[in-house]
N, C-alpha and C positions, 0 to 999 in steps of 0.2 A: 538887240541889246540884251545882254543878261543880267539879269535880276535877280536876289534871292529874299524871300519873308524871313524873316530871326520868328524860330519856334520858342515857345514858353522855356524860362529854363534850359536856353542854349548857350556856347560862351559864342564871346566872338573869335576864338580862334577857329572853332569848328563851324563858324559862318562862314571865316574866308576861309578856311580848308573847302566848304563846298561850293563858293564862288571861284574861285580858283578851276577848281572842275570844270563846271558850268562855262567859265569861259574857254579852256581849253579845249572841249566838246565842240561848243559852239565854231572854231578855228578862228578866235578871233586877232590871236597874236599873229600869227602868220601873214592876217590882209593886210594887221596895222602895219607892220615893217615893208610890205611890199609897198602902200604909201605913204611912207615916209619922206622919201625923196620923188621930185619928179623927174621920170622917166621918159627920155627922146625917144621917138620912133624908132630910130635907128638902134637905141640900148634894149628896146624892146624885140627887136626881130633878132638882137646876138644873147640876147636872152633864151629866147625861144628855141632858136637853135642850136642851142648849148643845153638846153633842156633835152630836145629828139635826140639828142648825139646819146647823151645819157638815158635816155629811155633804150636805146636801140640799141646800146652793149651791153646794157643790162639784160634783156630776152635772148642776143644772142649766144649767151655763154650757158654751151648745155651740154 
């Protein structure tokens, strides 16, 4: 979970300017949308391999 202290004499935009950070560091938008919805088996392994497909034309272009 990210957290941030408010320093003396901080505003709050440059609070969430540095929560903001903080959580995009941490990767936390990414897991939340990955559950957001629930995913079938099935959506999972055409997932997956639509990811390798994508890994694997990426390296090969040299």
């Amino acid at each position: 979970m990210a957290q941030i202290i408010l320093n003396e004499n901080e505003g709050i935009e440059a609070a969430i300017h540095r929560f903001k950070r903080k959580v995009s560091k941490a990767g936390i938008f990414p897991d939340m949308k990955k559950h957001r919805h629930f995913e079938t088996p099935g959506e999972k392994r055409k997932r997956k391999l639509v990811a390798k497909h994508r890994q694997r034309k990426k390296y090969s272009r040299h």
